[in-house]
C-alpha positions as CSV (number, residue, x, y, z in Angstrom):
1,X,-5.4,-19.3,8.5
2,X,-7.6,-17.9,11.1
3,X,-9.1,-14.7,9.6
4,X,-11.5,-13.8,12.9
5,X,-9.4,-11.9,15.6
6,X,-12.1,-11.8,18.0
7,X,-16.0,-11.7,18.4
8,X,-18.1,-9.4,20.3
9,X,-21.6,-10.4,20.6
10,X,-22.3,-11.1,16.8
11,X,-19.7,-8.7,15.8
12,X,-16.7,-10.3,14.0
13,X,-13.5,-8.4,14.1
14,X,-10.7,-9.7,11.2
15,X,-7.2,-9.8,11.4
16,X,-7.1,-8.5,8.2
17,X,-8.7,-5.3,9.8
18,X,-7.2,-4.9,12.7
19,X,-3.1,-5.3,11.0
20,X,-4.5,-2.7,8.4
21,X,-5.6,-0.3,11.4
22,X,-2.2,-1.3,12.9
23,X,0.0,-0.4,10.0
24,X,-1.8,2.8,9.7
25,X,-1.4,3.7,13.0
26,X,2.4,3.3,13.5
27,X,2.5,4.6,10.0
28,X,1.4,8.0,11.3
29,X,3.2,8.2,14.5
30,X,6.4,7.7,12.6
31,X,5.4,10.2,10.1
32,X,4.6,12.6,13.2
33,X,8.1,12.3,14.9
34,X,10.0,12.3,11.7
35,X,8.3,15.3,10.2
36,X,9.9,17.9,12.8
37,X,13.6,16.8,11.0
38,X,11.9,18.9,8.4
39,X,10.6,21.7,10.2
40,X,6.7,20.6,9.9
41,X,4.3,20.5,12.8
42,X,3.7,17.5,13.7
43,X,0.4,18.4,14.7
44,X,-0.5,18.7,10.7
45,X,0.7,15.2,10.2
46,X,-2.0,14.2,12.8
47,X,-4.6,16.4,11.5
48,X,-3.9,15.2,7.9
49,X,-4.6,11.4,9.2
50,X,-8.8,11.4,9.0
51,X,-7.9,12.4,5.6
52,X,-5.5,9.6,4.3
53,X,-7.7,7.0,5.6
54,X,-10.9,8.5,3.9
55,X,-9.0,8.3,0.7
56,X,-6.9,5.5,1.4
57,X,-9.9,3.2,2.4
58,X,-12.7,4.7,-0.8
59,X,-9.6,4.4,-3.6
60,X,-8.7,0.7,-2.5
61,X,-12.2,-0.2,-2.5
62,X,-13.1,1.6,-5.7
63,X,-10.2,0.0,-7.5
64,X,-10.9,-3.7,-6.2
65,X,-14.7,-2.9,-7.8
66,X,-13.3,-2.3,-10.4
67,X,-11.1,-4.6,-11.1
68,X,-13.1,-7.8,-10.0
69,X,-16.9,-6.6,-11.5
70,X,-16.8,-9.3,-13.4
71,X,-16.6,-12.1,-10.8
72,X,-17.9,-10.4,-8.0
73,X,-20.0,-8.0,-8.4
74,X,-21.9,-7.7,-11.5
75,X,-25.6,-7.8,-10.9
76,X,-25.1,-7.6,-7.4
77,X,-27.1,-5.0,-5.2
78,X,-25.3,-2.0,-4.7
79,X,-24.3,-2.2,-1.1
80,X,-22.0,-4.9,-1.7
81,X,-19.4,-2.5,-3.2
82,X,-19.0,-0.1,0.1
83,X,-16.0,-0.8,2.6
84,X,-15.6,-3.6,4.6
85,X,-13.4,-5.0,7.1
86,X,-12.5,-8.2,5.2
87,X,-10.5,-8.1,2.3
88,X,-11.7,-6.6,-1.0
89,X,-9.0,-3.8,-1.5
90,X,-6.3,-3.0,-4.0
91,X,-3.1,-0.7,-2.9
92,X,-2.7,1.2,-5.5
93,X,-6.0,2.4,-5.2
94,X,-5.6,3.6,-1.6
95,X,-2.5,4.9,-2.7
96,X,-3.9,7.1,-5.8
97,X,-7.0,7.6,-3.4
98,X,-4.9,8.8,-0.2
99,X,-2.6,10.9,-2.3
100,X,-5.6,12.9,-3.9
101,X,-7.2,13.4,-0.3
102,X,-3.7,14.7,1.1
103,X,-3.5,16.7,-1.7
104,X,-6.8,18.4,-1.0
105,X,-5.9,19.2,2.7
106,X,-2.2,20.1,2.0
107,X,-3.7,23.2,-0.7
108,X,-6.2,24.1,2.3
109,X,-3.6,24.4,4.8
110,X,-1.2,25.8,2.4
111,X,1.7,23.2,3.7
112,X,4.7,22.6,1.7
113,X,3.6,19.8,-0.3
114,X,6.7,17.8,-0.9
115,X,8.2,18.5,2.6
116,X,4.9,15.9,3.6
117,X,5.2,13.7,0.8
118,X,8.7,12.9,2.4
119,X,7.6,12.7,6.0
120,X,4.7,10.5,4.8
121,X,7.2,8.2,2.3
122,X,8.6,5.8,4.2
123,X,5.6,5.2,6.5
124,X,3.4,4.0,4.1
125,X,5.9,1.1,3.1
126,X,5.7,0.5,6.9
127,X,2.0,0.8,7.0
128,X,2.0,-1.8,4.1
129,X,3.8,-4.1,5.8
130,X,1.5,-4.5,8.5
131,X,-1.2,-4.7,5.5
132,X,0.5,-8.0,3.6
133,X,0.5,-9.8,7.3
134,X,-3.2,-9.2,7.1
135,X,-3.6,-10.5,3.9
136,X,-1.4,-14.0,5.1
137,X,-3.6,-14.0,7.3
138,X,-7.0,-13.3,5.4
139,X,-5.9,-16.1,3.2
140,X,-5.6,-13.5,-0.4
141,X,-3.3,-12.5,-2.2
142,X,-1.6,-16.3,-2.5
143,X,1.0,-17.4,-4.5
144,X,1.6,-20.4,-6.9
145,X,2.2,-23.6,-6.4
146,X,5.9,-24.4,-5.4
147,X,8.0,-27.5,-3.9
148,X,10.5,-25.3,-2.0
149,X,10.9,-25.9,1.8
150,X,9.2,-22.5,3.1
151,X,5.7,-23.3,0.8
152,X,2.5,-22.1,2.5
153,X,-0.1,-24.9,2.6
154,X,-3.7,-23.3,3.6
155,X,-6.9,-25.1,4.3
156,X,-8.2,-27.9,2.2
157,X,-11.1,-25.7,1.6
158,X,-9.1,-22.2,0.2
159,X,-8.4,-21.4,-3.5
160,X,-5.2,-23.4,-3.3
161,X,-6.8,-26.9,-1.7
162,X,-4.0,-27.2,0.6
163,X,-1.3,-27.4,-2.1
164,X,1.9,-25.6,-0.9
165,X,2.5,-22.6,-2.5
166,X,4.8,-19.2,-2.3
167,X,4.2,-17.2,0.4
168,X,3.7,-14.1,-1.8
169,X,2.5,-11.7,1.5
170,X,5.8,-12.5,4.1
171,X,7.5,-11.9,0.3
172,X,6.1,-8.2,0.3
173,X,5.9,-7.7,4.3
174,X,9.6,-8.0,4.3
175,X,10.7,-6.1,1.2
176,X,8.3,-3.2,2.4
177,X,10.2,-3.5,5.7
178,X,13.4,-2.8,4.0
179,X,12.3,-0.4,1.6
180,X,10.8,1.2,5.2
181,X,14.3,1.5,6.6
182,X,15.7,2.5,3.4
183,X,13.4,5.6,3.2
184,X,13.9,6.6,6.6
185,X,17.4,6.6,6.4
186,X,17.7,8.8,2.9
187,X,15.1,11.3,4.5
188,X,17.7,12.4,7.0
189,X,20.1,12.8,3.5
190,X,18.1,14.2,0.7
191,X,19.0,16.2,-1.4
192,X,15.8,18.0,-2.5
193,X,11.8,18.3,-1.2
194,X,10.1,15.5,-2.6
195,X,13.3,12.7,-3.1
196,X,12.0,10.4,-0.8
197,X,8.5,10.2,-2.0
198,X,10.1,9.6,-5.4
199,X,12.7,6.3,-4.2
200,X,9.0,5.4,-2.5
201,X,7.2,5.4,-6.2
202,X,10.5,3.8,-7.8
203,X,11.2,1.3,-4.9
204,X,7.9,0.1,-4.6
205,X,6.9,-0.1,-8.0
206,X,10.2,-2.4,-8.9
207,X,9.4,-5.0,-5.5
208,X,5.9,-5.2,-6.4
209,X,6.8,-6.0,-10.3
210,X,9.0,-8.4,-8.8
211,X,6.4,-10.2,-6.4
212,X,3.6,-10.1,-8.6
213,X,5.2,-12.4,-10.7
214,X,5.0,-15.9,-7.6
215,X,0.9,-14.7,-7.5
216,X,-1.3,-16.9,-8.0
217,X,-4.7,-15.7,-7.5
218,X,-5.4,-13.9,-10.6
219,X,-8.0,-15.1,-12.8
220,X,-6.6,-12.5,-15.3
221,X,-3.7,-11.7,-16.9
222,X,-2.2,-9.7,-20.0
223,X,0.3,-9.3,-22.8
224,X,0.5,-13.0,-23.9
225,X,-0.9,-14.1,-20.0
226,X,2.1,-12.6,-18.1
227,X,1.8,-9.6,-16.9
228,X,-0.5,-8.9,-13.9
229,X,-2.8,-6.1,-13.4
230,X,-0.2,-4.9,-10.2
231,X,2.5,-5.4,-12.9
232,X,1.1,-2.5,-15.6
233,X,0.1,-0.7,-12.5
234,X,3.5,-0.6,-11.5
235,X,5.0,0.5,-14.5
236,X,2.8,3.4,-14.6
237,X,4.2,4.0,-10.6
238,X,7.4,3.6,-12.2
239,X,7.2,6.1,-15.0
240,X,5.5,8.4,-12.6
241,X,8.5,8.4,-10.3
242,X,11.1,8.6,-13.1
243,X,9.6,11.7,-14.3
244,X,9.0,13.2,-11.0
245,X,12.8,12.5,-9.9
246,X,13.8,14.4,-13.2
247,X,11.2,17.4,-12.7
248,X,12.2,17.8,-8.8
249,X,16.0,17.1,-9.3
250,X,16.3,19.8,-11.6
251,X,16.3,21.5,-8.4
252,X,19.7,20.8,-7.7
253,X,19.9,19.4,-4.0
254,X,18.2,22.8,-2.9
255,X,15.3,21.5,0.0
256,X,12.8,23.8,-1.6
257,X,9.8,25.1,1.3
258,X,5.9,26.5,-0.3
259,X,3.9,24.3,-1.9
């Protein structure tokens, strides 16, 4: 795969960078024009943008630092932890990351809270589909080895040494693309502030538990060498949205407003 989009001067610019700037850009615009179905500006979708990516971009780094010290970056000089444009980010860091940043400007504004959470739902699957074609593309985030007709051979010089494997990132790009169009469809059918943000935990959570399992670029795994680090994430996603669907539905299909 051909990770370098383009070069200016001795400036490299990544595909991986450039479909993650992508994703988050359509992300927001279709946040922006759904958000009105809900009676929210759409100018405070825009403003909270600067915001999500801050948080977005720090949590999925912090998280991939944290998860790969060990082969990456212990006794390393500092400065090889910050942000780049290659690869080197987990999701669910970005997610925690951008959710705690939109949290922040959502109690300064004083904006009903779930109302964006809904808006924002099913453009982050969006957003993350854009994200996995950047990874196919970076070359991470491979799967294992498999015979099947649609295997993904790489280079003779990546991880997998040109044996055909499952292509774990069209995998995710399409199920994020479905669980995209099944978000935006409940949003104009919800019952209660705050239902589509909690199909977005629950339906992302079960896809990625499903994925994770045709990865094959962990060095690591747990309970008995199984389970993945994105698979005990998820089930902590999981949980999260369970509880959250029982705490909001007690609401009984009223489409609360206030934060």
């Amino acid at each position: 795969m051909e990770q370098i989009a383009f070069k200016i001067g001795p400036f490299q610019v990544y595909w991986y960078g450039l479909l993650v700037a992508a994703g988050f850009l359509v992300g927001l615009w279709t946040a922006n024009r759904r958000c009105v179905l809900d009676g929210l500006s759409p100018d405070a979708i825009a403003d909270l943008g600067p915001w999500l990516l801050l948080g977005g971009v720090v949590g999925a780094r912090l998280l991939y630092v944290v998860s790969y010290w060990r082969e990456e970056f212990a006794g390393k000089p500092w400065w090889e932890m910050l942000p780049v444009q290659r690869a080197g980010y987990v999701f669910y860091g970005g997610l925690g990351g951008g959710v705690l940043a939109a949290c922040f400007y959502i109690r300064a504004k004083g904006l009903p809270k779930w109302k964006v959470a809904d808006a924002l739902a099913p453009s982050i699957a969006l957003g993350q589909a854009f994200g996995r074609i950047g990874c196919l593309l970076n070359g991470c985030c491979f799967g294992l080895p498999t015979k099947l007709p649609w295997a993904l051979h790489y280079s003779a010089g990546h991880p997998t040494q040109g044996c055909g494997v499952h292509p774990v990132p069209i995998y995710e790009a399409l199920l994020d693309f479905g669980l995209y169009l099944g978000l935006a469809r409940q949003y104009r059918r919800k019952l209660f502030d705050g239902q589509v943000f909690v199909f977005y935990l629950v339906g992302y959570a079960v896809l990625r538990f499903g994925v994770e399992f045709f990865r094959g670029d962990y060095e690591q795994r747990y309970l008995g060498h199984w389970a993945t680090p994105g698979q005990l994430v998820s089930v902590g996603v999981l949980a999260t949205g369970v509880w959250l669907w029982r705490r909001l539905g007690r609401r009984g299909g009223q489409v609360q407003g206030g934060t």
